[in-house]
C-alpha positions in Angstrom: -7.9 -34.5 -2.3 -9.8 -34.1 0.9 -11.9 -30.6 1.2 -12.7 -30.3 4.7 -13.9 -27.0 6.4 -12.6 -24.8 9.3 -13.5 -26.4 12.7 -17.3 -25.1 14.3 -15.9 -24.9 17.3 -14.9 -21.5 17.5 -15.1 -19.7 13.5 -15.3 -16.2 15.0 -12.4 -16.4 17.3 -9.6 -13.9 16.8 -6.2 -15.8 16.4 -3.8 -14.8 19.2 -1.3 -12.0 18.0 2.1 -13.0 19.6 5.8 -12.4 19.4 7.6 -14.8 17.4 11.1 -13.5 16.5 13.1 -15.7 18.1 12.0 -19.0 18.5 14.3 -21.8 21.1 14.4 -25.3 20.5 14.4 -27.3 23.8 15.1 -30.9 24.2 11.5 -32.8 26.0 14.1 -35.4 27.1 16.3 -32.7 29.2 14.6 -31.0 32.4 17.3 -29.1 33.0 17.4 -27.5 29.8 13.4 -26.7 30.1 14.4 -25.2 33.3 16.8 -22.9 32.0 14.8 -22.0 29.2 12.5 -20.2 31.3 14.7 -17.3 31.8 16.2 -16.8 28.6 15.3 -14.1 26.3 13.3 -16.0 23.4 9.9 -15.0 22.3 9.1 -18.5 22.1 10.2 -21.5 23.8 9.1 -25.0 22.6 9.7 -28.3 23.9 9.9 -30.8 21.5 9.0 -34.4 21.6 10.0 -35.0 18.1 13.4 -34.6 16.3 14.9 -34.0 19.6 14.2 -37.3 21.3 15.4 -40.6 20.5 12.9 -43.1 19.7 13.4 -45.3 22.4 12.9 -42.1 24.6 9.7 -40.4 23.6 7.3 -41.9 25.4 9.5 -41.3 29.1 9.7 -37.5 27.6 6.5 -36.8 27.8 6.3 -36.6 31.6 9.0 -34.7 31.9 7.7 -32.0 29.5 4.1 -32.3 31.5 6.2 -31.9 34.5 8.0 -28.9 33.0 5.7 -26.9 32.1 3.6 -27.1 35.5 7.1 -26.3 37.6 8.5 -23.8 35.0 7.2 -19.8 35.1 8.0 -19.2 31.4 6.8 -15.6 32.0 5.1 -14.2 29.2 7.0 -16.6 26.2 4.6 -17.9 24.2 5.2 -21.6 24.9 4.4 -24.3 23.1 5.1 -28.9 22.9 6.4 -30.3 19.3 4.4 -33.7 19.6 5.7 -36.4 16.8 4.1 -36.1 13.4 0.5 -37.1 12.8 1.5 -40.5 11.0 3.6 -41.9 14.0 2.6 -43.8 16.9 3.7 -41.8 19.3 1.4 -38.6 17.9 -1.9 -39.4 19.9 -0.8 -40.0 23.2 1.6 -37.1 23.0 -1.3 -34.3 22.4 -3.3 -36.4 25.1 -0.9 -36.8 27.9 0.9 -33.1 27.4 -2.7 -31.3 26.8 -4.6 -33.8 29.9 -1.7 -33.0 32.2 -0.4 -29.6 31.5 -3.2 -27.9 28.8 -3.5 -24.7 31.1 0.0 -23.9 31.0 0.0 -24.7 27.0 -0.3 -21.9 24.3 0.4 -24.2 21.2 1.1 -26.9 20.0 3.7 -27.5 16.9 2.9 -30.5 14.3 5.6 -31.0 12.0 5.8 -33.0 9.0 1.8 -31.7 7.9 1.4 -33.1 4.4 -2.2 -33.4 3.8 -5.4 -31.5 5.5 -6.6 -34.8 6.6 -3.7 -35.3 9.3 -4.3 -31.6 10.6 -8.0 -32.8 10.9 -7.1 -35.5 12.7 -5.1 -33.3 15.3 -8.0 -30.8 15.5 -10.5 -33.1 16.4 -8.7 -35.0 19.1 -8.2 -30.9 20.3 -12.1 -30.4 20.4 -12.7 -33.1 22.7 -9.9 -32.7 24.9 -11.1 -29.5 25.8 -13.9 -30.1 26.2 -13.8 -33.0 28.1 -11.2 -30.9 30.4 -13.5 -28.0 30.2 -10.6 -26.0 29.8 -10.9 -22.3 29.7 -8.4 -21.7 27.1 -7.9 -22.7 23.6 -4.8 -24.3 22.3 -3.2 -22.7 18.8 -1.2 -25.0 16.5 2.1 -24.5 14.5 2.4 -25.8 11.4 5.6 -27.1 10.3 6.0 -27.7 6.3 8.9 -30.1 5.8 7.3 -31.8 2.4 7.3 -31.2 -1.1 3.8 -32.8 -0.5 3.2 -30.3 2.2 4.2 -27.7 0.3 1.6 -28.7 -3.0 -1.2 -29.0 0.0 -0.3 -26.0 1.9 -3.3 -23.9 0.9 -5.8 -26.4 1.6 -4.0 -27.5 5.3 -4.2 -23.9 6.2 -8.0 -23.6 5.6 -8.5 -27.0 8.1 -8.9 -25.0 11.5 -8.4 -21.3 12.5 -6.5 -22.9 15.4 -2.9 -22.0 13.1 -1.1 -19.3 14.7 2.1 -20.1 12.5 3.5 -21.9 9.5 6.9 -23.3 10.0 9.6 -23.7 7.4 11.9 -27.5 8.1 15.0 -26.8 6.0 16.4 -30.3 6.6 13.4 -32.7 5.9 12.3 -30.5 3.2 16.2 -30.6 1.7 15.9 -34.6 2.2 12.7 -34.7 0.6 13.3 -33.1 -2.0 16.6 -34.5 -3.2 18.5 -31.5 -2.6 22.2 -32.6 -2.0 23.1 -30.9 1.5 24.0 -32.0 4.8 24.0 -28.7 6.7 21.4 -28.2 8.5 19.3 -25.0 7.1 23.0 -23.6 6.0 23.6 -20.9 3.1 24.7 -23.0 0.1 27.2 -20.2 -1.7 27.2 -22.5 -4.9 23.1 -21.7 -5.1 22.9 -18.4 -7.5 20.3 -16.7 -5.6 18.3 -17.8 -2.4 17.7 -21.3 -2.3 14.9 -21.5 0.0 13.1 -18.5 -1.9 10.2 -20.4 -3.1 8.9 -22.1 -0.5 9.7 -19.3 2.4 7.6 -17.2 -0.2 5.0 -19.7 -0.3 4.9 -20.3 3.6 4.7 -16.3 4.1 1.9 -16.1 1.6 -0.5 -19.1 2.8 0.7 -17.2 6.3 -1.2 -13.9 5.0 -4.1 -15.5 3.6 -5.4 -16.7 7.1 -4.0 -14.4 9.4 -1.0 -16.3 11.2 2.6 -16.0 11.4 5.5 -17.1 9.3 8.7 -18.6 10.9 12.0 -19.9 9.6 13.3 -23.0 10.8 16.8 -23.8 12.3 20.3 -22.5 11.3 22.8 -25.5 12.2 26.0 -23.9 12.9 25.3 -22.2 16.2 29.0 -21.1 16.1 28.3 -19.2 13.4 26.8 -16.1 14.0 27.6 -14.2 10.8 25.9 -17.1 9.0 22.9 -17.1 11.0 22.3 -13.5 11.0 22.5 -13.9 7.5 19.8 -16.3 7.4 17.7 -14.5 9.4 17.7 -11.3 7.5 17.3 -13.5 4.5 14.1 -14.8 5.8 13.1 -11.1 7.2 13.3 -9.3 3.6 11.0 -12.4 2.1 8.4 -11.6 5.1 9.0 -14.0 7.4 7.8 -13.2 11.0 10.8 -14.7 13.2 13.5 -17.8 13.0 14.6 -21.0 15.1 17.4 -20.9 17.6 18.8 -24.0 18.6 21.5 -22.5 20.8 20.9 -19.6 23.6 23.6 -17.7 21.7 21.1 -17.2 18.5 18.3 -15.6 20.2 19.7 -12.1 21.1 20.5 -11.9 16.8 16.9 -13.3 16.2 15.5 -10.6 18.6 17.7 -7.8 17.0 17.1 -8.8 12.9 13.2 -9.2 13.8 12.5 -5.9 15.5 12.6 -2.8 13.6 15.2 -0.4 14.2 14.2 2.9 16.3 14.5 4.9 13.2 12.4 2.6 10.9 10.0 2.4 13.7 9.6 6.5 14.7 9.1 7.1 10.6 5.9 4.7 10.7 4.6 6.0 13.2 4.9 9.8 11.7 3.8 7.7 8.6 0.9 6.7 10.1 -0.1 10.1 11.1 0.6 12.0 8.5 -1.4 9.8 6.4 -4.3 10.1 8.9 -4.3 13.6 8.6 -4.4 13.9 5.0 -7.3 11.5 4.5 -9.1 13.0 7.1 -8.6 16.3 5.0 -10.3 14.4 2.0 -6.8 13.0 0.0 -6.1 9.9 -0.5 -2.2 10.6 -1.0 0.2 12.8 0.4 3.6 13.5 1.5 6.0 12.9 3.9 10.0 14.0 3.8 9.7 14.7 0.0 8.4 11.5 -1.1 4.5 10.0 -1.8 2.4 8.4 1.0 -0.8 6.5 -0.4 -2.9 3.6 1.5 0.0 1.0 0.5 2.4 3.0 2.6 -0.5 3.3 5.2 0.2 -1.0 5.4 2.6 -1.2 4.6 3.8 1.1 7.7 1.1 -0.1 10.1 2.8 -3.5 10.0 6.0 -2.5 10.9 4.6 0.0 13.5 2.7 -2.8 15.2 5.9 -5.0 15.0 7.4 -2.1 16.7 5.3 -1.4 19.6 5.0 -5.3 20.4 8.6 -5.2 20.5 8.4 -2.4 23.2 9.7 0.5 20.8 6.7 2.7 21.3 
């Protein structure tokens, strides 16, 4: 096992606090599809240099995606490059041609496959001096992707590496290969399963998520036709904690935006909540009530959470 600490660099820095509901997959390979990415509706928009590309392709990609995201305004989406896993050879000169030729237009960048701390360590490092040989003026988060049974028996150590990690990252389809699990269906519903399939490790990803302050995403829903399905899947991952989900098509990102956001009603009762919890401790109580029924200081975070969700979403 290798034990390694967070990075010196910057312990006492606040991780970024960022929208994440809805989450679009963009080909690296496809400027036109970067392009129109920039005025969809996605929290997120990530360009990926991994799954996405073909082999033979990934190395003319990465221009394209330095060029995209110095001609792109992506507005105020957090945006962030999927460079290929830490054990290829394409992994180190993807973080050092995207970050050297684009790193002020870069919030994050995704790592998938993680299975040990040791190949987030890697990716840290080569971070540290990039910047600082750039002398850039802003710091650049990671995603996590867990894909691994390996990754998932590692997970708490990988999330202590850096406080760089502004989400963890569930892969349904190299985590279904990987472990054996007889599906072809990319992140689908299996109906034979008697309960939620994914349960364990979407728990596990929210909880590691929790334990250093970062977000928890789910990972792609296959059938983009399918709208019931993915909705589905999405409220799925909601109810277990998670903070927002893939979309692979446009057409999933308006139902990622909508299951992710509280509803007006849900949003208006945390905030009364929140004050009429505030009012009775201020009054020396550590409990009270609200429309018949017992507030204490679990409601109190239970409702700040949402209420902050809320208001990032534009509610309040």
């Amino acid at each position: 096992m290798i034990t390694v600490p967070f990075s010196s660099r910057a312990d006492d820095a606040a991780r970024p606090s960022r929208l994440r509901r809805s989450c679009l997959a963009v080909p690296g390979s496809d400027p036109k599809m970067m392009a129109k990415a920039a005025s969809s509706e996605a929290d997120q928009v990530f360009l990926d240099l991994e799954d996405a590309v073909a082999p033979n392709a990934k190395k003319d990609a990465r221009p394209k995606v330095v060029q995209a995201l110095n001609a792109n305004d992506y507005g105020d989406k957090v945006v962030v490059v999927r460079v290929n896993d830490a054990t290829t050879r394409y992994c180190y000169d993807d973080v050092i041609e995207v970050v050297r030729g684009a790193g002020a237009k870069l919030d994050c960048l995704m790592i998938p496959k993680v299975q040990n701390a040791g190949q987030l360590w890697f990716v840290e490092n080569l971070l540290n001096q990039l910047e600082a040989d750039l002398e850039l003026d802003r710091r650049i988060g990671l995603e996590v992707q867990i894909e691994t049974g390996t990754g998932s028996v590692n997970m708490t150590e990988i999330v202590h590496v850096t406080d760089r990690i502004e989400a963890l990252i569930f892969g349904p389809g190299d985590y279904a290969a990987n472990q054996g699990v007889p599906q072809l269906e990319l992140g689908m519903i299996e109906r034979d399963y008697p309960g939620h399939q994914w349960h364990y490790i979407m728990a596990q990803i929210v909880n590691n998520a929790r334990a250093v302050g970062c977000d928890a995403v789910d990972g792609p829903y296959g059938d983009y036709g399918d709208a019931d399905g993915y909705r589905e899947s999405a409220t799925r991952a909601k109810l277990l904690g998670i903070d927002g989900k893939w979309c692979i098509h446009p057409s999933q990102i308006a139902i990622a935006n909508e299951v992710f956001t509280p509803s007006k009603d849900q949003y208006d009762y945390a905030e009364r909540l929140l004050a009429a919890y505030t009012e009775a401790t201020q009054a020396g109580k550590g409990a009270a009530s609200l429309d018949g029924k017992m507030i204490d200081e679990a409601s109190r975070k239970m409702a700040e959470k949402l209420a902050a969700r809320g208001r990032a979403a534009g509610l309040g």
